[in-house]
N, C-alpha and C positions, 0 to 999 in steps of 0.2 A: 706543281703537284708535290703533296711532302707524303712519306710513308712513312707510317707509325708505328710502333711495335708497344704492344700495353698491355702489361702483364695480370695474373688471374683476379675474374670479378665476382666470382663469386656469391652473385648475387646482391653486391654492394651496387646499386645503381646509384644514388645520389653520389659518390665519388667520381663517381665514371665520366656523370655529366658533369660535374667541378671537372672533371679533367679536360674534358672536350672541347670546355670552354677557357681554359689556360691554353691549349696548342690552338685556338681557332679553331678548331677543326672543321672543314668545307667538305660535305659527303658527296659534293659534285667536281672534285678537283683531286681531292687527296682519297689517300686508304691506308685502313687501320689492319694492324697485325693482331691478331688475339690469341695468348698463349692456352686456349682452352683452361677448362673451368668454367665454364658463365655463369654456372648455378651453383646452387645450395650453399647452407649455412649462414649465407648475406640473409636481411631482409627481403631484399622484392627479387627473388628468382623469380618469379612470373615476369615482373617489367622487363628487369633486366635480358632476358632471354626473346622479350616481343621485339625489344627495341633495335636488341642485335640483328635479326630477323629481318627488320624493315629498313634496315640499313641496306641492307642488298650487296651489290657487288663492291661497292666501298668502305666494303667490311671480308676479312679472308680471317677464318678460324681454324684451329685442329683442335680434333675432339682431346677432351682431358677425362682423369676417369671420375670422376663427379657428372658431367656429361652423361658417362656411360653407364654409370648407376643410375641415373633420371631413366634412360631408353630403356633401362632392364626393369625398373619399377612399374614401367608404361608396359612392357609387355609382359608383366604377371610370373617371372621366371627369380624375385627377390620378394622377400618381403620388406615393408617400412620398417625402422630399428629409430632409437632414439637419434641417433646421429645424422638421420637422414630425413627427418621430422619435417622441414622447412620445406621440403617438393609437395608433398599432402596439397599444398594449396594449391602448388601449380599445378597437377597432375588432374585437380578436380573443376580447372578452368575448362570454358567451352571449347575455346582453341586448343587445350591438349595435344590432343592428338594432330592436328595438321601443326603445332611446334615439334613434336617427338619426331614425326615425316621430314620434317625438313632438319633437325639435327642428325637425326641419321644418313644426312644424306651429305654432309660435311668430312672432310678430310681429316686423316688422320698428321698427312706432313706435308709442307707445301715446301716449294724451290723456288725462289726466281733467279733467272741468270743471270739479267743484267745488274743486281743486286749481290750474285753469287752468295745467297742466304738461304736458310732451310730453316724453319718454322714447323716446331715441334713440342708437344707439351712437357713431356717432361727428360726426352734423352732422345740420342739414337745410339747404338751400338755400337763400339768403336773397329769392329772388323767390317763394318756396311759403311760400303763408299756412299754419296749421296743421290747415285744412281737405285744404288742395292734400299737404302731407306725408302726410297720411295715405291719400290717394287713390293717393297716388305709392305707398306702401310693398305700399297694398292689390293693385295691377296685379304686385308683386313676391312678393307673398304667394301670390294665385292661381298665380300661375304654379308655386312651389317646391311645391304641394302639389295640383299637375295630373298626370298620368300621365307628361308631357314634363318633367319637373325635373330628370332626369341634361341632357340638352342645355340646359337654363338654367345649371346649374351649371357645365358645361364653357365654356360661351360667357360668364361672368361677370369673367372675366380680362382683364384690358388695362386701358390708360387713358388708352384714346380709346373716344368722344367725351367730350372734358374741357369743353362746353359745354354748357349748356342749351337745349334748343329744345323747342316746345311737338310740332313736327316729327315728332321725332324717332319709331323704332318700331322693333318688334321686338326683336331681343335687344339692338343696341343701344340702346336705352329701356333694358330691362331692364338694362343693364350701368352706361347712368350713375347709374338711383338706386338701384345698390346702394353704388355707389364715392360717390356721395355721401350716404346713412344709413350706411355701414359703413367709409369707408376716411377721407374727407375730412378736411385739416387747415386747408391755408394755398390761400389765392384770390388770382387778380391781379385786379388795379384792374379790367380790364373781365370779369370773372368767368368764368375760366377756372378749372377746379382743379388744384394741381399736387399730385398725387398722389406723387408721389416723396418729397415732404418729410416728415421724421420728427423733424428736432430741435426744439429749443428758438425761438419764435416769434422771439427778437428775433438768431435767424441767419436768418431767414429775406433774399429777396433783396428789395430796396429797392420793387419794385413790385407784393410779397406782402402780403397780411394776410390774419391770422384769419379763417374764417368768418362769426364771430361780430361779428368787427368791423364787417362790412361790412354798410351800411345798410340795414334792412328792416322797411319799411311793412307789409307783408304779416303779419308776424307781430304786431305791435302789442304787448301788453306780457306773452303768453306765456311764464313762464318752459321754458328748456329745461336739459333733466339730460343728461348724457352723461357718455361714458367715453373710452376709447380712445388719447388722447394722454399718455403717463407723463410726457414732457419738460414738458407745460404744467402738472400738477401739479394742487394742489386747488384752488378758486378758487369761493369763493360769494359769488355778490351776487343783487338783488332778480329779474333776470328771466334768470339764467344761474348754473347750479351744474355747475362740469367735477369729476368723481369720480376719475378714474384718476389715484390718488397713488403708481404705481413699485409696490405690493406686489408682484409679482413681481421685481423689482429690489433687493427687502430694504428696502427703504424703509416705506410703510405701506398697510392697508388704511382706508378711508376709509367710515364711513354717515354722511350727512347726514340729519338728521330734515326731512320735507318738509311736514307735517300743521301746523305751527305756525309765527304769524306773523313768526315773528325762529328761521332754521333753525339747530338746534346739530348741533355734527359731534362723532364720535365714531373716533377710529383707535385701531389694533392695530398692532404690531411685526408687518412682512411677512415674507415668505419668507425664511428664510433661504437665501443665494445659495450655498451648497454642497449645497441639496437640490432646486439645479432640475435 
């Protein structure tokens, strides 16, 4: 049994299956990690998100916020914008809606132990142990899959509060740990998140860093997987593997083998940029 960790798809389905078929991959033996994203901006967001689907339990995702913009578009609390033009098709397939039912009902962070790994789309906060992340994702979880999830979803936008407080409640709770499991890149020294930033780490401003950089006890020697940042690229070392290598940007798609003690990576030629 191998476990896979394959960073965001975006909707690129033909790379996905280039890739599944460079690892073997056996959906009755092995399982795939997926750093959330599966849709938009690729070509077949529809396929790509059935195929996830019927993969079943040898496939384990967290929601990304692409994700989370599809479930708010489904539930009438966004409108479509240019940028998010490529769901239109999926949203007016017949399965719609039992897709949107069952991506809601996906995690936000996952753990395994004997793995000692935590599986998150785009960050975890570095004062949340990996007990604390997953409590945090669970209060974000109940909620998207409570009767009141169109008002979580509508209220999930902004980016404030960009601190952490134990305080904190209601939708604003809700709003920072999704922007921090699903949007988070670069932090300032007294850990702030700036949410705006999208490029490459070393543009960042003089009193930014990484998440990842920034020092936590709390998590001790958990490795963490994620996706979500193209600019930062692929990057594996012992307690931190980032996946999002640009495959939608034509660059590559990216699995890292997670099951074994020295992880080997595996990429595919991405999307080609005339069929996004």
């Amino acid at each position: 049994m191998a476990v896979y960790g394959i960073g965001d798809l975006q909707g690129c389905y033909d790379p996905f299956c280039r890739l599944l078929d460079e690892i073997h991959f056996d959906p009755s033996a092995d399982t795939l990690w997926l750093t959330g994203d599966i849709v938009n901006r690729g070509p077949k967001s529809l396929k790509t998100l059935r195929f996830v689907k019927e993969l079943g339990d040898s496939a384990i995702m967290v929601l990304g916020n692409h994700d989370l913009h599809l479930l708010a578009l489904e539930a009438g609390v966004v409108r479509f914008g240019r940028r998010f033009g490529s769901l239109e098709k999926l949203l007016s397939a017949a399965d719609a809606e039992e897709l949107c039912d069952w991506l809601r009902h996906q995690p936000l962070a996952h753990y395994d132990e004997d793995l000692d790994s935590l599986l998150v789309h785009a960050g975890t906060h570095p004062d949340w142990s990996v007990k604390k992340t997953l409590a945090r994702a669970a209060e974000v979880e109940d909620a998207l899959r409570g009767d009141d999830y169109p008002a979580v979803l509508g209220k999930m936008y902004g980016n404030t509060p960009n601190r952490w407080s134990g305080t904190l409640s209601g939708y604003k709770r809700l709003r920072f740990i999704i922007n921090c499991l699903t949007r988070m890149r670069m932090m300032t020294a007294n850990g702030r998140l700036d949410l705006k930033f999208s490029g490459s780490p070393w543009r960042a401003r003089r009193n930014e860093i990484p998440w990842f950089k920034v020092d936590s006890p709390a998590r001790q020697d958990t490795r963490i997987v994620f996706g979500h940042w193209s600019q930062l690229g692929l990057i594996v070392l012992p307690n931190l593997i980032s996946l999002d290598s640009g495959c939608l940007w034509g660059r590559q798609l990216t699995a890292v083998r997670l099951d074994k003690s020295v992880p080997t990576v595996v990429q595919v030629d991405g999307q080609e940029p005339w069929s996004r």
